[in-house]
N, C-alpha and C positions, 0 to 999 in steps of 0.2 A: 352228882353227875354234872360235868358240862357239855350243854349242846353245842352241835356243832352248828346250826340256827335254831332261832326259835320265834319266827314273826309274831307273833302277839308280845311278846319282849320287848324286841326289837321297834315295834310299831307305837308300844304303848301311851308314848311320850306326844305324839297327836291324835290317841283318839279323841278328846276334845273336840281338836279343829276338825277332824274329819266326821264325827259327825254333824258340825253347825255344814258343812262342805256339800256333807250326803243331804240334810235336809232342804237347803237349796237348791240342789239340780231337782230333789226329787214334786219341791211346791212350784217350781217352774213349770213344768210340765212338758219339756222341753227334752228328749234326752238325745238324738242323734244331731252331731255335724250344728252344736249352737254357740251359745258365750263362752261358755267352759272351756269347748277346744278350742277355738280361737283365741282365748286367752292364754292358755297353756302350750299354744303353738308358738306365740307371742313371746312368753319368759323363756319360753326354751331354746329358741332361738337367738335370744339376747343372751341368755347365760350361755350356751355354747360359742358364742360370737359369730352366730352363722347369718344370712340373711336371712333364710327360709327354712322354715318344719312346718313337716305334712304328720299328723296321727296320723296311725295303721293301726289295724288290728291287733298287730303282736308283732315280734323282732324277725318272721321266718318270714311274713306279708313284706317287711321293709324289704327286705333283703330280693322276694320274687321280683313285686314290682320298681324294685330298680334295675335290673337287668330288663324286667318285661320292655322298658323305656328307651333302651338304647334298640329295639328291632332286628338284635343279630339272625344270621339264617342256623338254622336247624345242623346242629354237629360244630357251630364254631367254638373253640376252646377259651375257657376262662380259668387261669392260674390261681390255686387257694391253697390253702397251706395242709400239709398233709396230716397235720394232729389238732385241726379244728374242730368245733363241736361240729356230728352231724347236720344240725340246720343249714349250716352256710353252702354246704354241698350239695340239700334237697333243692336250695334255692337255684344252682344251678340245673340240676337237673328236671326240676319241673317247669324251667326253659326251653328243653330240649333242647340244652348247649352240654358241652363235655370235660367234664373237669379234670384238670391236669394238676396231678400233685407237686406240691415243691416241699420239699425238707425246709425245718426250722432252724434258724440257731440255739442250737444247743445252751447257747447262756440266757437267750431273754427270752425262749421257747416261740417266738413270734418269724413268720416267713424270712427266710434269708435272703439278702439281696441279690447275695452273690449267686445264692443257685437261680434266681429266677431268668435271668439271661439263658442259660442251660437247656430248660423249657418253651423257649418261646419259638415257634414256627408260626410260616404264613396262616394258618386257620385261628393264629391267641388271637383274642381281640379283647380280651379285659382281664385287669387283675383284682382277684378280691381277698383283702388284707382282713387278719382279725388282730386285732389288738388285746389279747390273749390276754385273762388273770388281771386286769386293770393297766396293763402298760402299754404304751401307742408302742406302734413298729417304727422303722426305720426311714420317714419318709420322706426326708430330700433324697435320699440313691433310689429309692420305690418309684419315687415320680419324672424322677431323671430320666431311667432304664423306661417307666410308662411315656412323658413325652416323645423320648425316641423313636419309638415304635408305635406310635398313635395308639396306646392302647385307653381302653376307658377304666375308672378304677374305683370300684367302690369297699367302700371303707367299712365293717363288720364292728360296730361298738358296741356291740353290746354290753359287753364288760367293761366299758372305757368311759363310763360317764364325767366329766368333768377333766379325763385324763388327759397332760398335753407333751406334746414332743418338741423342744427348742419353743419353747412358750408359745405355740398354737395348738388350740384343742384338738383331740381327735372329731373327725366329720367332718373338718374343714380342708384336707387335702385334694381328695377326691371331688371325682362329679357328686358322689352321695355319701353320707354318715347314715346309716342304719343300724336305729336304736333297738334297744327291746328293754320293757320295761316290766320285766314279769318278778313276779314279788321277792325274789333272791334281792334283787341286781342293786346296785348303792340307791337308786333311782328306781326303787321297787311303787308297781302300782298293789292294788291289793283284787290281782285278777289279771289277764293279758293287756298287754298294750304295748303297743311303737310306735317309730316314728322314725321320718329320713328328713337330716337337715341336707340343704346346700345350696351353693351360693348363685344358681342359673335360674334365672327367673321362668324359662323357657321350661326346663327339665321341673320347675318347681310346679307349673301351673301342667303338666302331665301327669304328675302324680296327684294331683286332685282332682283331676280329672278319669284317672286309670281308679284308683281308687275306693270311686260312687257310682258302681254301674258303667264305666264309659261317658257321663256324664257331666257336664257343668251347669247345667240350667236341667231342672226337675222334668223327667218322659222324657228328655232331648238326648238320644244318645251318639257319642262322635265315635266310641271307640266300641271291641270289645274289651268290657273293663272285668271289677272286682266287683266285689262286698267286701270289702278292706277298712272300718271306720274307725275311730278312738271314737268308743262312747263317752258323752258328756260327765257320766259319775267317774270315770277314772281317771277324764283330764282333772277334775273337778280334785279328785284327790293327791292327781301329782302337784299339781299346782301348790298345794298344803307340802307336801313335802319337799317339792325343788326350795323351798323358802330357807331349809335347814339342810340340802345338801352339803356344802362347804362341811358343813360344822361335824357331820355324821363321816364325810371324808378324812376331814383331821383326824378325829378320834381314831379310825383304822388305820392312818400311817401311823399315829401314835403307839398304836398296838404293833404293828411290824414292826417300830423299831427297837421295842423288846427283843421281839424274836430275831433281829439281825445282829443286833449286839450280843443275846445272851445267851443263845442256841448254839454248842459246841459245832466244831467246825466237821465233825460227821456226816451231816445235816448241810444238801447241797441246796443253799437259800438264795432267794432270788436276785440277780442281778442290778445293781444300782449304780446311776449314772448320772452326772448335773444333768444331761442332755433330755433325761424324763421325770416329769412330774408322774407318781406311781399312784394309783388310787386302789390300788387293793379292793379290788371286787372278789379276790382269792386270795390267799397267800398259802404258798404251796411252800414245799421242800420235796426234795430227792434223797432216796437211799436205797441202797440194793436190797435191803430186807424188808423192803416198803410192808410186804404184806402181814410180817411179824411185827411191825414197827406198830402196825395198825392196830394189833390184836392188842399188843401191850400195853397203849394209850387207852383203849376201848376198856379194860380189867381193872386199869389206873380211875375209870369215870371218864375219859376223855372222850368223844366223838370226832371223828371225822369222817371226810369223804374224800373219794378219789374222784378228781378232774384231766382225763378222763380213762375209762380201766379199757376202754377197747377203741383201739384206733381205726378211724373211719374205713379206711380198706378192710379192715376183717369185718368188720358189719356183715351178720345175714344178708343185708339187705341189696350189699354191694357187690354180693359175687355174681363176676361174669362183666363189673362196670368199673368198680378200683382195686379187683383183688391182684391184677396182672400189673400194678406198681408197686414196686420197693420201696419200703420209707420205715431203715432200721434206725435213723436218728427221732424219726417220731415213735417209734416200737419202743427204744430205750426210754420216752420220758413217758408214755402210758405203761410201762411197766413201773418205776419208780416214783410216783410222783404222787403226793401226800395233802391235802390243805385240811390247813388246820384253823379250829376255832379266830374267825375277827370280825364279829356283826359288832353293831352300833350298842346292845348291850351289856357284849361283855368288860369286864375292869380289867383296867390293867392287874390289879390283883390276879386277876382268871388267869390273866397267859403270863405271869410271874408262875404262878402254881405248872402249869402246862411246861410249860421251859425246864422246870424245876424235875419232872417227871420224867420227860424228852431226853434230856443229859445224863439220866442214869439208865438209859436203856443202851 
């Protein structure tokens, strides 16, 4: 059988460091907002080339308290793409702002430029981009169409660690990069964590402040805030792991380009372009018998998962708030859309065999 992840695999290669890592924070005595996340907020922001990262609790924390930051009034509209993962859309809505779908492009599955003009009336006042499956979006015409219209724009990377578009990382467009580093992700912690880079000193020293209580100085509170923190044990262990990001990134383009070369042309595989560095936090395919495709792979020993099987307007959760938008170009890629085995442990042997399987269905 191959999994389709398997983090203790995947992980194994620093349990070592992690735990001389865990031992550390733990003889410290130290665990909330100390060395650890200050140092891990420190590489992180140099490895991203941003000025500033704030830890958050998780990637849905980034995502609130960067909207919480900008002060919009109740009902104003913020642009997200209509086949993103639910979080980006709870973020808006537990703003009590309103989300307005815009259709993807069809070939890099990421917000289209073109429709976003389409959507914008006087109540948009931010757009927030996901960088979908490890590939940044399109963000000189994104920022263009955003400086035009004053809008604010924060950038959803979860998937996009390391990713960059015309050689700038994602996180660095926007007012914000909101990370999430939950044990999937290339940039897996081992348990929740996030974090928003960016480059305003102003918006950086609010989210440290939104953050801790409303607080900057301990009992003194300026704002209503969060309980939004990156515990010291998990900056502690990203830190051990950013050291070998690069290296865990190579390997998974390595593995996609197996599958770009060797996967019959059936097999509708992801878009490639000099203009993106791809970091394959997914690597997906399209097929109209996605669901038969699945079973066959599954009988073969293969696992996979669908990213994602129901689009955020059908959500239970949504009717009566996105079910009254149309978005059949996101319907078509959550009906067709496949990702297949490519963690940090598997060999290229694994997706030689997987390819091998793939082509005779």
């Amino acid at each position: 059988m191959i999994d389709y992840e398997n983090l203790g695999r995947a992980n194994h290669v620093l349990f070592d460091e992690y735990r001389e890592a865990f031992n550390k924070v733990l003889e410290s005595g130290w665990y909330i907002l100390g060395n650890a996340v200050k140092q891990f907020e420190n590489e992180f922001a140099q490895y991203n080339q941003s000025r500033f990262c704030a830890g958050v609790a998780n990637g849905l924390d980034a995502l609130i308290l960067a909207l919480k930051t900008f002060q919009f009034e109740k009902d104003d509209e913020v642009l997200v793409p209509s086949n993103t993962y639910i979080a980006t859309i709870l973020s808006i809505l537990h703003n009590q702002l309103k989300p307005v779908l815009v259709e993807p492009d069809i070939r890099t599955y990421n917000i289209d430029p073109v429709k976003i003009q389409e959507k914008i009336t006087p109540r948009t006042k931010a757009i927030m981009v996901v960088h979908l499956y490890g590939k940044s979006c399109e963000m000189d015409t994104i920022m263009s169409i955003a400086n035009q219209y004053h809008l604010k724009v924060v950038e959803d990377c979860a998937q996009s660690h390391g990713a960059t578009y015309k050689n700038i990382r994602t996180g660095n467009f926007g007012h914000f990069g909101a990370f999430s580093f939950y044990p999937t992700k290339n940039l897996g912690a081992i348990g929740d964590a996030g974090a928003l880079t960016s480059n305003d000193p102003a918006l950086h020293e609010n989210i440290l402040t939104l953050r801790n209580y409303g607080s900057q100085k301990k009992y003194y509170n300026e704002q209503i805030g969060f309980n939004s923190r990156l515990d010291e044990l998990q900056a502690a262990l990203l830190s051990v792991k950013l050291k070998r990001l690069d290296v865990l990134t190579e390997h998974k383009r390595k593995l996609a380009k197996h599958y770009q070369q060797e996967l019959k042309d059936d097999f509708i595989k992801p878009h490639i372009h000099s203009d993106y560095y791809d970091v394959y936090h997914i690597y997906n395919i399209r097929h109209p018998k996605r669901d038969e495709l699945k079973e066959y792979l599954l009988r073969h020993g293969i696992k996979t998962e669908i990213h994602y099987p129901v689009a955020p307007n059908r959500q239970k959760a949504m009717i009566g708030i996105l079910d009254r938008q149309p978005t059949p170009i996101a319907q078509e890629i959550h009906d067709t859309t496949l990702s297949l085995p490519i963690s940090y442990f598997h060999s290229e042997a694994d997706i030689v065999s997987i390819i091998d399987i793939m082509n005779k269905f």
